[in-house]
C-alpha positions in Angstrom: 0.0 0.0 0.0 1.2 3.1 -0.8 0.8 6.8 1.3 1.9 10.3 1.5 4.2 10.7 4.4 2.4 14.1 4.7 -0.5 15.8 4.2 0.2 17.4 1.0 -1.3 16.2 -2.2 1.3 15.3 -5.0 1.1 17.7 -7.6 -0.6 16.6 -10.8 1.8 15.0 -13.4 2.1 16.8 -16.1 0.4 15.7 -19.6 -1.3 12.8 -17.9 -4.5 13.5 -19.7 -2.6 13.1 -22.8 -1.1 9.7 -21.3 -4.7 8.4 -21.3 -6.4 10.5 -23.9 -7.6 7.6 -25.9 -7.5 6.0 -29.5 -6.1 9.3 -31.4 -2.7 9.2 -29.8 -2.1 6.2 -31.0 -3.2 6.4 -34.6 -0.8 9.3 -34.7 2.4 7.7 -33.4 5.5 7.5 -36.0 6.2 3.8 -37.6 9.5 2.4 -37.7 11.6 1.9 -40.3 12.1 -1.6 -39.4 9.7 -4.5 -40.1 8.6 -6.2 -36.6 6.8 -9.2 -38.1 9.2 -11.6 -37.8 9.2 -11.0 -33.9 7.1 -13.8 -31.9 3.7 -13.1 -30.7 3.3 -13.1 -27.1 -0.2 -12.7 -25.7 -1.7 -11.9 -22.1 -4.3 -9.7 -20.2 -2.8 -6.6 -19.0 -2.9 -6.5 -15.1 -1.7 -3.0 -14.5 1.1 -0.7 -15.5 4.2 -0.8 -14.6 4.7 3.1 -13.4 8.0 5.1 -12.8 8.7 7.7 -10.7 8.7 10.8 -13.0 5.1 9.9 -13.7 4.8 7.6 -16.9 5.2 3.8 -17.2 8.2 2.1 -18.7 5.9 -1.3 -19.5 3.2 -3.7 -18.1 2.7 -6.3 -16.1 0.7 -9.1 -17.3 -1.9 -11.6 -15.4 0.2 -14.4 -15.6 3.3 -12.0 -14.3 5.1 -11.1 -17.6 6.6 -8.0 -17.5 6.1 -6.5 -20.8 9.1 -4.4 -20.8 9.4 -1.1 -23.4 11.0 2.1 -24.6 10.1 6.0 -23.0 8.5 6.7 -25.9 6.6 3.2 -26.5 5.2 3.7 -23.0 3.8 6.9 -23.6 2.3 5.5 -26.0 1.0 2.3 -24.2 -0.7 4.6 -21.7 -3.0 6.0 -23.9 -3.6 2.3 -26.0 -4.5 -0.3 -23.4 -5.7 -0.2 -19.9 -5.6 -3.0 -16.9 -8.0 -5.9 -18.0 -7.8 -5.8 -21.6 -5.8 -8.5 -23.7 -2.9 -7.7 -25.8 -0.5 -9.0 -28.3 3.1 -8.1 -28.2 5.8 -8.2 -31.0 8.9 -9.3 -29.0 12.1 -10.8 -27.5 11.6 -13.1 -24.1 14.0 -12.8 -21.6 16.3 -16.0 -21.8 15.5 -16.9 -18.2 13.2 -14.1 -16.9 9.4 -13.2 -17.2 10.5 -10.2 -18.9 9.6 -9.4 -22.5 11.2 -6.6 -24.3 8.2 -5.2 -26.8 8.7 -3.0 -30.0 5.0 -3.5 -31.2 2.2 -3.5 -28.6 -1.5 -4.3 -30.3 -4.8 -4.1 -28.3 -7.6 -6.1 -28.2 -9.6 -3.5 -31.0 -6.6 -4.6 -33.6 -5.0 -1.0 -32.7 -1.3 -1.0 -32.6 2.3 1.1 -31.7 5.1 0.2 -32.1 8.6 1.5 -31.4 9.9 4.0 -33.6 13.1 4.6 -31.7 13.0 8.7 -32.0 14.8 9.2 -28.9 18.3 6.8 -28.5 18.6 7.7 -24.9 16.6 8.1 -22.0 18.0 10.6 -18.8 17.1 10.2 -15.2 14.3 11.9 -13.6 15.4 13.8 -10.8 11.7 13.6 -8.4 11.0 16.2 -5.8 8.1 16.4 -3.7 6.7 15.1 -0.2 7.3 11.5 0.8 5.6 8.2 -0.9 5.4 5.3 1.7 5.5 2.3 0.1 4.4 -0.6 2.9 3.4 -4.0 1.6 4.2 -7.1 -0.2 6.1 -7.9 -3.0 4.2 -9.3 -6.2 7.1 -9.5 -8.1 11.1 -8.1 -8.7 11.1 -5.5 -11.2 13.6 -5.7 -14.2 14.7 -2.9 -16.2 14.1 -2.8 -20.0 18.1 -5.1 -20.2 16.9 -7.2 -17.7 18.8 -5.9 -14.8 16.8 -6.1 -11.3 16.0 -2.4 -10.1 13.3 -2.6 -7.5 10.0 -4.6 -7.0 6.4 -4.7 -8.0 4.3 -4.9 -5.2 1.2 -6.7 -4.7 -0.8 -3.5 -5.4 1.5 -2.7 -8.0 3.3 0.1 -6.6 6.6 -0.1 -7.9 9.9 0.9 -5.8 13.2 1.6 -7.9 16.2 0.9 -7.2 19.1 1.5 -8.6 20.9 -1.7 -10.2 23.7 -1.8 -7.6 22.0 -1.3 -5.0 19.1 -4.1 -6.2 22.0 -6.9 -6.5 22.8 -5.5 -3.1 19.1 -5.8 -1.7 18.0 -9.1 -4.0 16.8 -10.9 -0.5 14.2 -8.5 -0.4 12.9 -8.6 -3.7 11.5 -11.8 -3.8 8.0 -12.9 -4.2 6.6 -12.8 -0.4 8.8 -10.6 0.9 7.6 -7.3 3.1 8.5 -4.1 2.3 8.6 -0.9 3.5 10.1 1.9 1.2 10.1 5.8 1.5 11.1 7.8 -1.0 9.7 10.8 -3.7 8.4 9.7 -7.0 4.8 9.9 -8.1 0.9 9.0 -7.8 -1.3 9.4 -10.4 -3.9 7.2 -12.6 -1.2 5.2 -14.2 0.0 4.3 -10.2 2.4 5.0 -8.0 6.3 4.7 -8.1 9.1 5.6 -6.0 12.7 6.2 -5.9 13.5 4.8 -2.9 15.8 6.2 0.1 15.2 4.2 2.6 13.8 0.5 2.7 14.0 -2.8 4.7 11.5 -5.4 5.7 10.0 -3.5 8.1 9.8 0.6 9.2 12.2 -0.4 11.9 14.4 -2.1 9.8 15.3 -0.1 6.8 18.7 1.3 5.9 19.4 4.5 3.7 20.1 3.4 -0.2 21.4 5.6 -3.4 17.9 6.5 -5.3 17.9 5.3 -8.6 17.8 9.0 -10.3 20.9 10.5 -8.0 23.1 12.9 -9.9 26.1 11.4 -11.5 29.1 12.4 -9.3 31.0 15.5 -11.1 30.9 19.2 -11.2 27.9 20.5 -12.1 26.3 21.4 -15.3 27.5 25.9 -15.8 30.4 25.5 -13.0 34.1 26.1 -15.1 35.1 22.3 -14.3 32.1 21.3 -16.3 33.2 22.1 -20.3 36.7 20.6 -19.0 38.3 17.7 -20.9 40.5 15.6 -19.1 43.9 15.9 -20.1 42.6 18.7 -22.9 44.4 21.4 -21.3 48.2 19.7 -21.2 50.1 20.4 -23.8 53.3 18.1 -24.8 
C-alpha cells in the first residue's frame, strides 16, 4: 500500500491526460523503419502498469506476471492504447531466463497498434521532488529494467519501488516474491499508479537502511560550474 508521508497532495503529473487520452494518440504515433513481423507473438491480459517515478510507465505487467518491458517513448504510448483488463499481443524478445519481454509493437484487443519508432536513442534520469511516498506492503514480483537488470520490486498493489541496479543486486533478498516491504522515497501517484525512488527500505519501518535513489546525480561538477566544459587531459600540452 502506498501513502503520502504528509498531508500534501502530489502535484498533478504533467500531460497525464494526454497519457490516457484515448485512441487518437495512438493512430498518430510514427512507424519504424524496421519490419517487426518476424518477432514472436506473445499474448496476455494486461494486469496493470508498470509506473515510474517521474510519472509515466516504462511497461506492463501481465496476469500471468510477464513484465512487458518497453521504450520511454513506447510507453507513452502504451498509456493512452490499453488499460488494466484488456488483452494484448506483443511483437517481442523473451527474456532468456526471466518473465521479462522486451516489446517494439504492442497491439490491443480493437486490432490498434504502436510500435517503437526509436525517436529518442537515450533516456535521462528523472530527478523527483516532492513530499514522501510510503510504500508498505508485499512484493508481487522483482522489477527488471528494459536489459533485464533487477532495479526494485512490484508490489502486490502494483506500486513499484526503484532501485538502482547496484543497489538491487545489493538488496535481491528483499525482492523476492513474499517478501515485506517498507520503502520511502519521492516519486509519483497518479492514474497510471504510484512509483518511488526509494531512500530508505528494509523489511519493516524499523528495519530499513538508507540506499542511493535510482535517479541520483552522476558524481562530477555541475552542469555551468568552469570544471564542467573541462576535458580531461585537454588542457596539457606536450
Amino acid at each position: 500500500m502506498a501513502s503520502l508521508r504528509h498531508s500534501h497532495l502530489l502535484p498533478a503529473v504533467a500531460g497525464l491526460s494526454a497519457l490516457i487520452a484515448g485512441p487518437a494518440m495512438a493512430a498518430s504515433q510514427p512507424v519504424s523503419a524496421y519490419d517487426f513481423s518476424p518477432l514472436p507473438v506473445i499474448t496476455g491480459t494486461v494486469a496493470h502498469y508498470l509506473p515510474m517515478p517521474g510519472g509515466d510507465i516504462d511497461g506492463l505487467i501481465l496476469t500471468d506476471g510477464t513484465e512487458i518491458l518497453c521504450s520511454h517513448e513506447l510507453g507513452l504510448a502504451v498509456a493512452s492504447l490499453v488499460k488494466p483488463g484488456e488483452k494484448i499481443s506483443v511483437r517481442g524478445l523473451r527474456g532468456r531466463d526471466l518473465p521479462i519481454v522486451r516489446a517494439y509493437e504492442i497491439e490491443d484487443q480493437r486490432g490498434r497498434a504502436v510500435e517503437d519508432a526509436e525517436t529518442i536513442s537515450a533516456r535521462l534520469p528523472v530527478t523527483t521532488s516532492g513530499p514522501d511516498i510510503v510504500v508498505d506492503g508485499t512484493v508481487r514480483a522483482p522489477l527488471y529494467s528494459l536489459h533485464g537488470r533487477l532495479v526494485g520490486a512490484v508490489m502486490q498493489d502494483y506500486s513499484t519501488v526503484h532501485l538502482a541496479p547496484a543497489e538491487a543486486a545489493r538488496l535481491t533478498a528483499w525482492l523476492k516474491p513474499g517478501q515485506t516491504l517498507h520503502a520511502v522515497g519521492n516519486g509519483s501517484t497518479s492514474a497510471l499508479g504510484t512509483a518511488i525512488d526509494a531512500r530508505e527500505i528494509g523489511p519493516s519501518m524499523e528495519q530499513t537502511i538508507h540506499v542511493a535513489p535510482a535517479a541520483a546525480p552522476v558524481a562530477g561538477p555541475f552542469p555551468g560550474s568552469a570544471a564542467y566544459d573541462e576535458i580531461p587531459g585537454g588542457s596539457v600540452h606536450p
